[in-house]
C-alpha positions in Angstrom: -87.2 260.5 130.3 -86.6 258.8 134.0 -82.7 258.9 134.8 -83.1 255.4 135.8 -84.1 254.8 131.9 -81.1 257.1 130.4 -78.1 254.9 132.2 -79.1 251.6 131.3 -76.9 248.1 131.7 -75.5 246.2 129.7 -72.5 243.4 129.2 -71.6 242.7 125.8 -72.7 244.5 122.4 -76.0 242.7 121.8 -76.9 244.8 124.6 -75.4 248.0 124.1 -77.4 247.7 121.0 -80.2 247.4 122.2 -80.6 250.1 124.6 -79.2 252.6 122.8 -81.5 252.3 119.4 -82.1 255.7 119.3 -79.9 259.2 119.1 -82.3 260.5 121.6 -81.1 258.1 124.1 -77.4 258.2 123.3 -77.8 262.2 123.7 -80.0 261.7 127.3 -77.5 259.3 128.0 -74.4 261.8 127.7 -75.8 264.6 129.3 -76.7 262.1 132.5 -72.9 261.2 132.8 -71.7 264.9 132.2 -74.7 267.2 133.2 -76.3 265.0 135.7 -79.1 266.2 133.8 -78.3 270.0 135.2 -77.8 271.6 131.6 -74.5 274.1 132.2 -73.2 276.8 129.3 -70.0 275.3 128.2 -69.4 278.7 127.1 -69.9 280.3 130.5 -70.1 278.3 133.2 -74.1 279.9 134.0 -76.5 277.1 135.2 -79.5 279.2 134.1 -80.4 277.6 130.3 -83.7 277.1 128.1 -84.6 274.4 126.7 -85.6 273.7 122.7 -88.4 271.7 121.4 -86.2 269.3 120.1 -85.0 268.7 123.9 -81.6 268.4 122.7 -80.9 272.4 121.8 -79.9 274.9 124.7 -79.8 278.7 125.5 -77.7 280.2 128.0 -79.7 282.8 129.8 -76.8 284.9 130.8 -74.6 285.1 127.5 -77.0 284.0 125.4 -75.4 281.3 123.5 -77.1 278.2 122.1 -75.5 274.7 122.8 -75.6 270.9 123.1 -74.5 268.4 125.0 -71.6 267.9 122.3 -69.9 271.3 122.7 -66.7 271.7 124.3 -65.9 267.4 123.8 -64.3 265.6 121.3 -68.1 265.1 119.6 -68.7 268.6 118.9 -69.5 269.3 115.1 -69.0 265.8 113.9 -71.4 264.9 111.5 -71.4 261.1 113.1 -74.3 259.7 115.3 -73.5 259.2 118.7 -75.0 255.5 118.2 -71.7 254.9 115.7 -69.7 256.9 118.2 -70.4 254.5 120.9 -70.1 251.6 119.0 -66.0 252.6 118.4 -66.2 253.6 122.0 -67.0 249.8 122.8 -64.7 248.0 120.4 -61.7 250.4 121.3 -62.1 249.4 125.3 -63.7 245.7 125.3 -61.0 244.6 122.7 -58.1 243.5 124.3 -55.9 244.3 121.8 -58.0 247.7 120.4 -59.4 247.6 116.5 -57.3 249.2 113.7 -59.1 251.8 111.7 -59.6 250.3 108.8 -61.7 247.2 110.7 -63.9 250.0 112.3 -64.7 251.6 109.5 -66.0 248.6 107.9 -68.1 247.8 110.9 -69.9 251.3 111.4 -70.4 252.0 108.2 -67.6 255.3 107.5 -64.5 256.1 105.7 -61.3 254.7 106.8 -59.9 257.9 107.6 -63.3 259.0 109.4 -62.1 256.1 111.9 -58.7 257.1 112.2 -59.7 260.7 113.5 -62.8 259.3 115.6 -60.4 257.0 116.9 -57.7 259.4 117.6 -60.4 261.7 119.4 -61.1 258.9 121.7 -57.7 258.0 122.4 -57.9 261.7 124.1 -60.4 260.8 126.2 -58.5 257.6 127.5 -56.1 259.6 129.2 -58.1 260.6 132.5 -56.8 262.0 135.9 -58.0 258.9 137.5 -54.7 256.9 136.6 -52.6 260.0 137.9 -52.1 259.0 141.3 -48.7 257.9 142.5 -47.8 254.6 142.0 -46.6 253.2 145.6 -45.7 249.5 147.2 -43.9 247.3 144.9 -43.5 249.0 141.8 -41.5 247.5 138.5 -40.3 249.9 136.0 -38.4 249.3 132.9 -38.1 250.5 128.9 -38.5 249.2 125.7 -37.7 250.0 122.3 -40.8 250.6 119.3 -40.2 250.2 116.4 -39.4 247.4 113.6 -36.6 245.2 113.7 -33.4 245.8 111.6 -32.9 242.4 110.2 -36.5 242.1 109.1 -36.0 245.7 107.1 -34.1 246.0 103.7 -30.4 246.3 103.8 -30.3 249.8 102.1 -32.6 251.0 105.0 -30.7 249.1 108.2 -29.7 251.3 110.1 -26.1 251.4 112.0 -25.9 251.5 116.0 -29.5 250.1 115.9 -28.6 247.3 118.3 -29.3 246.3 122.2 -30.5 249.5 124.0 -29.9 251.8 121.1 -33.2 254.0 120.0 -31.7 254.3 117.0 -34.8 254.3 114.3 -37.0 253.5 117.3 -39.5 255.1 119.9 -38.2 255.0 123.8 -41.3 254.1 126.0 -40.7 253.9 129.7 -42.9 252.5 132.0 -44.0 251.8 135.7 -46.3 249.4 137.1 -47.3 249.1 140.7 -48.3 245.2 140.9 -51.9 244.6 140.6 -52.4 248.4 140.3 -52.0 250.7 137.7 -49.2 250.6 134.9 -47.8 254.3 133.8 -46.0 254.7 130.4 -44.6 257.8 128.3 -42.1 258.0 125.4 -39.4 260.1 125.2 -36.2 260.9 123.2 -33.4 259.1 125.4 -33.2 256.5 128.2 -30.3 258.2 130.0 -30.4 258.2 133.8 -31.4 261.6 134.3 -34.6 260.9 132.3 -35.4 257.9 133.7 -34.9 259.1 137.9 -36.9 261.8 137.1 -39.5 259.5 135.6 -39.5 257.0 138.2 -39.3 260.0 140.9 -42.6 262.3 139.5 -44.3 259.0 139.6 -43.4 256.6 142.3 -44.3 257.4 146.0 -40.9 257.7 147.8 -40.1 254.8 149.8 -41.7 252.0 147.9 -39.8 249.0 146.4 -38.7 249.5 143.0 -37.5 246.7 141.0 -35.9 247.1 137.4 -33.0 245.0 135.5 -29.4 245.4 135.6 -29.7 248.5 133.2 -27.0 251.4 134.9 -29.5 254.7 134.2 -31.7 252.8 137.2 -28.2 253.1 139.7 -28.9 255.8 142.0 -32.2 254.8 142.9 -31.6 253.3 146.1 -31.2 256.8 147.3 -35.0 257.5 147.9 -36.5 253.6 147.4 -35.5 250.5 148.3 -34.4 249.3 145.2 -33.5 245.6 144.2 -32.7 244.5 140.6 -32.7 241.1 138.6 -29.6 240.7 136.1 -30.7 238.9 132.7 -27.4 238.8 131.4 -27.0 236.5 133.8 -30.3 234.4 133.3 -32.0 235.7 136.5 -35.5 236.3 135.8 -37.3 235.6 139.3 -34.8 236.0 142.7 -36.2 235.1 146.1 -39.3 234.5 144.8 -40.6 238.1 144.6 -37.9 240.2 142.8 -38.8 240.4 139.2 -40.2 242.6 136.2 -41.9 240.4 134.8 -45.4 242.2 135.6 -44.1 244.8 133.4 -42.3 243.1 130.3 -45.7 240.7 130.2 -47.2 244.4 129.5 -44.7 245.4 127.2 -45.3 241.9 125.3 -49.5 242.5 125.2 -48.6 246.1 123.8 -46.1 245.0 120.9 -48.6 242.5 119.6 -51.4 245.0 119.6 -48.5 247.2 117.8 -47.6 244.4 115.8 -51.3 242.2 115.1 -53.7 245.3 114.8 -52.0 248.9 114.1 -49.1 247.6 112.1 -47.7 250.7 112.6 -47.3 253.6 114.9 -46.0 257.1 114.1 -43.8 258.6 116.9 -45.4 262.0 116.2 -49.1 260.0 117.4 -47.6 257.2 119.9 -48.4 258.6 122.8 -52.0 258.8 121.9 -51.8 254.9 121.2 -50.0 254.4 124.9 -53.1 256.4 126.1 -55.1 253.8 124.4 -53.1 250.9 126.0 -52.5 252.0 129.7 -56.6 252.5 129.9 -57.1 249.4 129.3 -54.9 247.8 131.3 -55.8 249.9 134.3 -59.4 249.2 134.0 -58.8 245.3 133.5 -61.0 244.7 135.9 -64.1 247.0 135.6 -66.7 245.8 133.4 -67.6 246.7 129.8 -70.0 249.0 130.9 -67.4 250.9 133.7 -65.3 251.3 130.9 -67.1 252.6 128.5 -69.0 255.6 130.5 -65.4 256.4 132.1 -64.4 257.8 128.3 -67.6 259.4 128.1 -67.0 261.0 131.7 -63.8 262.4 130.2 -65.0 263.6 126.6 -64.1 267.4 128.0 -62.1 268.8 125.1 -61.9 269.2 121.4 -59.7 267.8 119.0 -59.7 268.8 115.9 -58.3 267.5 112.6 -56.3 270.2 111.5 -54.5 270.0 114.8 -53.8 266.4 114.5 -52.0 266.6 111.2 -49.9 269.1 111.6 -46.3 268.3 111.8 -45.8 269.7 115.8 -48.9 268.2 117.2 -48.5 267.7 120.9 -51.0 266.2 123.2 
């Protein structure tokens, strides 16, 4: 099979249907993007490997080991065609607001929890090295607060101190966006300053504007950028025409209704999967379906496997 017949086009999932009709081509397909059709031992490294009959099967000629194109990514051993995989691949990145597990199961054809851990496994290969350069120019940061509101919860389980900027009974998530560029996010267990100037300083290319509220962790800032800040207790929500976070809080407000409309709910032991999830597809907003869904592919590298995801101190 020509390489020019492996990639394909395609704009919508009429089409992605179409071209991929067959596990033969979803495999070709996958070892184009990660092989460039130049078999390598994931075991290895050697470039030296024999082919199978069944054109899908590999031997490594120096140690020997047989292989796929599935070994070593978050595909190997699953018992789930790649035509099904690539189908969740599509709805998780094309959707705006992503597709809850038990909506993908119904519309592959699995078990609900079968789409929660194929899910999850993708979610792992949202998070590429492509959105880890620094964030520079104007740049917005700010942090908001995950979890359900007290008043909507029953009084025996309100919780005290839960108001304002309290995490009490709630997930911190900080975040930086560099206006029309990238948008980074990350929980984490307090919103002090330290936490947040060290966030804002690993991230944010020194000397850029930085514009956050009137929240006192941000003081300090001005040290290393030129930092301006918009007071909301005050009503001030654009000054000078340019000095906002809006950018970012119009994030934060696409994020809580996916939380809210779709998932439902988030565990903090799995959120920063889901921010994964939510910070690749805002920072490929503007590529199309099918640049979105090959960059996952690209970054399949890496197994995840159930057992690991359970277990009470998973860390990813």
């Amino acid at each position: 099979m020509e390489a020019k017949d492996v990639i394909g086009n395609f704009k919508n999932l009429i089409e992605l249907r179409d071209h991929f009709n067959d596990e033969m081509v979803c495999i070709k397909h996958l070892e184009k993007l990660r092989w460039n059709n130049e078999p390598v031992c994931p075991y290895c490294g050697h470039k030296r490997v024999y082919k199978f009959r069944d054109h899908k099967t590999y031997k490594c000629a120096k140690c020997m080991q047989k292989f796929n194109v599935k070994v070593k990514t978050i595909f190997e051993d699953t018992k789930i065609s790649l035509q099904k995989w690539y189908l969740a691949i599509y709805f998780l990145t094309a959707h705006k607001k992503g597709i809850s597990s038990l909506q993908l199961s119904k519309d592959i054809g699995v078990t609900q929890k079968t789409a929660w851990f194929m899910l999850h496994r993708l979610r792992v290969s949202t998070n590429t090295q492509v959105f880890n350069q620094p964030l520079k120019n104007i740049v917005e940061a700010d942090e908001t607060y995950v979890g359900g509101k007290e008043k909507n919860k029953h009084v025996c389980k309100r919780l005290e101190g839960s108001q304002g900027r309290s995490g009490v009974g709630k997930v911190i998530v900080l975040g930086l966006i560099e206006r029309s560029g990238y948008i980074k996010i990350k929980s984490v267990d307090h919103a002090d300053s330290k936490t947040i100037k060290d966030y804002v300083r690993s991230n944010v290319k020194v000397g850029s504007k930085v514009m956050t509220d009137e929240f006192r962790a941000y003081n300090g800032l001005a040290d290393f950028y030129f930092h301006s800040t918009i007071d909301h207790s005050k009503g001030e929500y654009v000054v000078s025409g340019s000095i906002h976070t809006n950018t970012i809080e119009g994030f934060w407000s696409l994020m809580k209704r996916s939380i809210v409309g779709i998932y439902h709910h988030i565990s903090k032991k799995h959120i920063d999967l889901y921010l994964n999830e939510f910070t690749y597809r805002y920072n490929t907003r503007k590529e199309t379906s099918e640049n979105r869904f090959n960059l996952v592919l690209n970054n399949c590298n890496g197994r995840l496997k159930y057992a690991d995801l359970i277990k009470a101190n998973y860390e990813r």
